[in-house]
N, C-alpha and C positions, 0 to 999 in steps of 0.2 A: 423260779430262779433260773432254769434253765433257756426258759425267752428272755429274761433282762440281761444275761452273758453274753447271750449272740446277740445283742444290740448294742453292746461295750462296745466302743472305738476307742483303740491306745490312745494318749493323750498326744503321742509324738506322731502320732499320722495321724489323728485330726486337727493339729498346728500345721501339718506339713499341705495339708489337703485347703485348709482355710487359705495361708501363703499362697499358694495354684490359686486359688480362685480368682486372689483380691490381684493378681498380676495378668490376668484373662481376663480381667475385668478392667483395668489400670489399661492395658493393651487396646482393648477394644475401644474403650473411650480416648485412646490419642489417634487410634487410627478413623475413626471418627470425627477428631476435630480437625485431623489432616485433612479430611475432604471437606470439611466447612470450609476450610481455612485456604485452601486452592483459590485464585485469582478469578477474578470472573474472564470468559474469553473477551476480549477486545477487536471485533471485525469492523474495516474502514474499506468503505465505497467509493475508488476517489478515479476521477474522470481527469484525464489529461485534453485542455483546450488550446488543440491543434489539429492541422490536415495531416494526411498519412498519406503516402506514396503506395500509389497503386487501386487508390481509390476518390472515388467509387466507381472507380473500372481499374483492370490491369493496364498498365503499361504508363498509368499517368505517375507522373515523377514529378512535374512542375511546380508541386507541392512543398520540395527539398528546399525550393528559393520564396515558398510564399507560405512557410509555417504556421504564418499568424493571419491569413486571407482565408476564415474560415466560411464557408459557402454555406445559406440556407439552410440545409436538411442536416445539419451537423450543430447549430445555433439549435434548429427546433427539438435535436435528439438529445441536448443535453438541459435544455427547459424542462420537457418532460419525464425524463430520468429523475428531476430534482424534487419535481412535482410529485412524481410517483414513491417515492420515499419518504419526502414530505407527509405524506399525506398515511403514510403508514407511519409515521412516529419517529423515525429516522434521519439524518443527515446526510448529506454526499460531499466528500470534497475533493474540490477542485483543484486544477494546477493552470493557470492562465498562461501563455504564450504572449508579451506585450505587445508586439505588431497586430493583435485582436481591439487596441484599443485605435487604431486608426482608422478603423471601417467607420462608416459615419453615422449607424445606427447601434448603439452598445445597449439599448433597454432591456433585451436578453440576456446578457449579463448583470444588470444589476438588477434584475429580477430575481437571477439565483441568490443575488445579496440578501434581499428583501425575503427571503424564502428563510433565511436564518443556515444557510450554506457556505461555509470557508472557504474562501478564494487565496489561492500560495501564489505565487514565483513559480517562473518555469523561465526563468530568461527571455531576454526582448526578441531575439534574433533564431533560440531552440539553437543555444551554441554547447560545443562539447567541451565541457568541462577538463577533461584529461588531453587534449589539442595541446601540439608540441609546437606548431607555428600556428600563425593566423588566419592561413587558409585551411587548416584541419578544422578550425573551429567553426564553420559552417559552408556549405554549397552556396550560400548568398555572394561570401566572402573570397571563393572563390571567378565566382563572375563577375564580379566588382567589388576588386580589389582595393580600389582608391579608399570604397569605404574607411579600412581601416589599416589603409597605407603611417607606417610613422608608428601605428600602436602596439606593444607586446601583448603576446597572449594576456597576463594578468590583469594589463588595462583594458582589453578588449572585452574578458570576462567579470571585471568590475562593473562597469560602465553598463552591459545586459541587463546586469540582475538590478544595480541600481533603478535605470530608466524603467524598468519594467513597475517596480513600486511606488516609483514617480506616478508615470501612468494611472495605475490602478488606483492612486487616491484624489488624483487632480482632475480623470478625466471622468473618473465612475462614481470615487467618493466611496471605494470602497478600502479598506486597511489591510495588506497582505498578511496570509496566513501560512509562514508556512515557508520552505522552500525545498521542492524538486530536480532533480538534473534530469535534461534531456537524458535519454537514454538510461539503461542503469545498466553499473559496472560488477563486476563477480567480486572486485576487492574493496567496492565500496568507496571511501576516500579514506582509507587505511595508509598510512605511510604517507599521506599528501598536509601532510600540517598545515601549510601554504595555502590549498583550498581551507582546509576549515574555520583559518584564521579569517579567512577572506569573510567566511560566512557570516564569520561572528563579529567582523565590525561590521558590517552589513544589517547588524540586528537579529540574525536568525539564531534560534537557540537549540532547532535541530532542523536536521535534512534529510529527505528520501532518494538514497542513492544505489544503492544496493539490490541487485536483483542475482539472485543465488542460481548459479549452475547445476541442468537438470538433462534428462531425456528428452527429446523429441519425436523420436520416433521419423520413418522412414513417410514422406510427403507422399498425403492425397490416399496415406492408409488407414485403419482404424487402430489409435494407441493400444500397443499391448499391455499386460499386467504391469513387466515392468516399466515401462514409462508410465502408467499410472502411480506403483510403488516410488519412483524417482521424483516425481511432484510431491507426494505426498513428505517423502523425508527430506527434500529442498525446505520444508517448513522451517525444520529446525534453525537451519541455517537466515531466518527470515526473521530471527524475531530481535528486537530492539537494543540497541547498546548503546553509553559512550565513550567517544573520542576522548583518549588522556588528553584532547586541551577542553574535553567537556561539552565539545558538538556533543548533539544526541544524534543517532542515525536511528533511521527510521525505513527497513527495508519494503521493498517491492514485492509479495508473494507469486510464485509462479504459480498459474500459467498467463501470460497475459495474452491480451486478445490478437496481438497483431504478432507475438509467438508463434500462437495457434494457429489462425485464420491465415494470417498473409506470409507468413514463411511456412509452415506446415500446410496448411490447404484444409484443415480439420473441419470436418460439420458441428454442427453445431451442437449436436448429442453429444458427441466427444469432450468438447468444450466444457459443456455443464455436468461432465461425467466428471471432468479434471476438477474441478473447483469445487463441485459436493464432498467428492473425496478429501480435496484438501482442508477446507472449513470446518469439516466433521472432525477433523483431525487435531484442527488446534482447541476446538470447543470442547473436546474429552480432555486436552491438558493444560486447560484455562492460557489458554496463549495467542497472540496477536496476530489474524491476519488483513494484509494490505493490496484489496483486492485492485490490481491497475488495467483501465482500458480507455478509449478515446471514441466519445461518439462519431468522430470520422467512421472508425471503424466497424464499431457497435450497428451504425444507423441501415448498414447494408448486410451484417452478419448475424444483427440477432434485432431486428425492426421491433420485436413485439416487447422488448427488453424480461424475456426470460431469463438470463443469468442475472439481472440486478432482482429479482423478483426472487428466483432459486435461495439466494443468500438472503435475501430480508425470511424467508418461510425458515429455515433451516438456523437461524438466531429466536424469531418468533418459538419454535418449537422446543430451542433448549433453555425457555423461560428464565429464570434468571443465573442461569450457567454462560449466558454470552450478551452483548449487550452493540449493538452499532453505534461508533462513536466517530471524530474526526483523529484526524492524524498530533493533534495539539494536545488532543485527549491521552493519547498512548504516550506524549511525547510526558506527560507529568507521572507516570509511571516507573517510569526508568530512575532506579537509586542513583544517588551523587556520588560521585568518585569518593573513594576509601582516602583515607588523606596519609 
């Protein structure tokens, strides 16, 4: 009698004990399917095809009036970036420059085609978007003026992006994916209704324009913690929205290559220190990065393509927590406007 007593639980604290359980229990299984239920990460390899200023030596600029006059080892750096991706299971996408389609050999490009690799828009001419005259809108424009003597900015910047998709299906046969701005800006195309509209009778149903303000650090040193920590939280600021007229925007994740390399002077450890860190970053909170660089610049600052390699191992290894997709991919991601 005396062991069956001290084995009695009052009836109101084994109800009170049972409730604790089944709410520890109840708890544990939502915080559970919170993590099933996290987004897989979305990482995009996308090559911008144009020459860059100051390569592939210092001091060449010539390149500001012949964007789309892409040389040899810059065509060969982004066959095998595609190939190399390719052939790991991946995609790469691209942003074409249409003065690329006037060289008189394009089988390189539409080899990336054939590769099952998205080709966008980057404009015919690599004109600025945000241009208040006509000669802001490129170094070409400014040397030869006549070009687009008579026309306003809006016409000038229609007529680019047009011709460019022209181009790209008449002369390669291939159907643009996509559209890019030269350069990217910190406010995106926020407040420019005007651009978006543009985009969207244009066909496009988002744009990568947005490249979020970060640290750099002091040129030709090795980034500190915080300029590492500053890329890393520029993420947030990276990840996808849209435009109340319903553009998607599709940002630019820092750090890019001609960031780092040709305004900072960064080696190339640096470089792939900056992008593990960031990658890891968005892959822990199921979120999008959009990794941008140009084999112009790639082909002389990372020849062996270690950082496209760094980021394929670094998706490969968070198995189905992250997945490399094109930019069209993330862009069906983004919820439709609230009505």
């Amino acid at each position: 009698m005396q062991a069956s007593l001290s084995n009695h639980i009052p009836r109101r604290q084994f109800l009170a004990g049972s409730l604790a359980a089944g709410l520890v229990a109840t708890t544990s299984g939502r915080s559970r399917a919170a993590r099933q239920q996290k987004p897989k990460a979305q990482i995009a390899i996308t090559l911008d095809l144009e020459m860059s200023r100051h390569y592939p030596r210092r001091g060449l600029t010539e390149w500001d009036y012949q964007k789309g006059n892409l040389d040899q080892p810059t065509k060969e750096y982004a066959v095998k970036a595609g190939q190399l991706v390719k052939k790991r299971g991946g995609l790469l996408h691209y942003f074409c420059v249409g003065r690329v389609l006037e060289q008189p050999d394009i089988s390189w490009l539409q080899t990336l085609d054939q590769l099952g690799h998205p080709i966008g828009n980057h404009t015919y001419d690599h004109v600025n978007l945000r241009a208040t005259t006509p000669a802001m809108a490129q170094f070409r424009f400014q040397r030869s003026p006549w070009l687009v003597k008579g026309k306003s900015v809006p016409e000038i910047l229609r007529e680019n992006i047009r011709l460019t998709t022209i181009a790209l299906k008449e002369r390669a046969k291939i159907d643009v994916n996509g559209f890019r701005t030269p350069g990217g800006f910190r406010d995106a195309l926020n407040g420019r209704e005007d651009l978006q509209q543009l985009l969207l009778e244009q066909k496009f149903s988002w744009v990568s324009s947005k490249y979020p303000r970060h640290a750099y650090g002091k040129p030709k040193e090795r980034p500190t913690e915080d300029v590492y920590q500053s890329i890393v939280d520029a993420q947030q600021q990276a990840q996808p929205y849209r435009y109340p007229s319903g553009l998607i925007e599709i940002p630019m994740s820092p750090i890019s290559d001609v960031g780092a390399f040709r305004s900072t002077f960064w080696k190339l450890d640096y470089f792939l220190e900056a992008i593990t860190r960031a990658v890891r970053s968005v892959i822990a909170r199921g979120q999008v990065f959009d990794f941008l660089a140009h084999p112009s610049c790639l082909v002389v600052e990372d020849p062996e393509m270690k950082t496209i390699g760094r980021i394929m191992d670094l998706v490969a290894d968070a198995g189905d927590r992250a997945e490399i997709v094109g930019l069209d991919t993330i862009a069906q991601r983004v919820p439709p406007l609230k009505p």
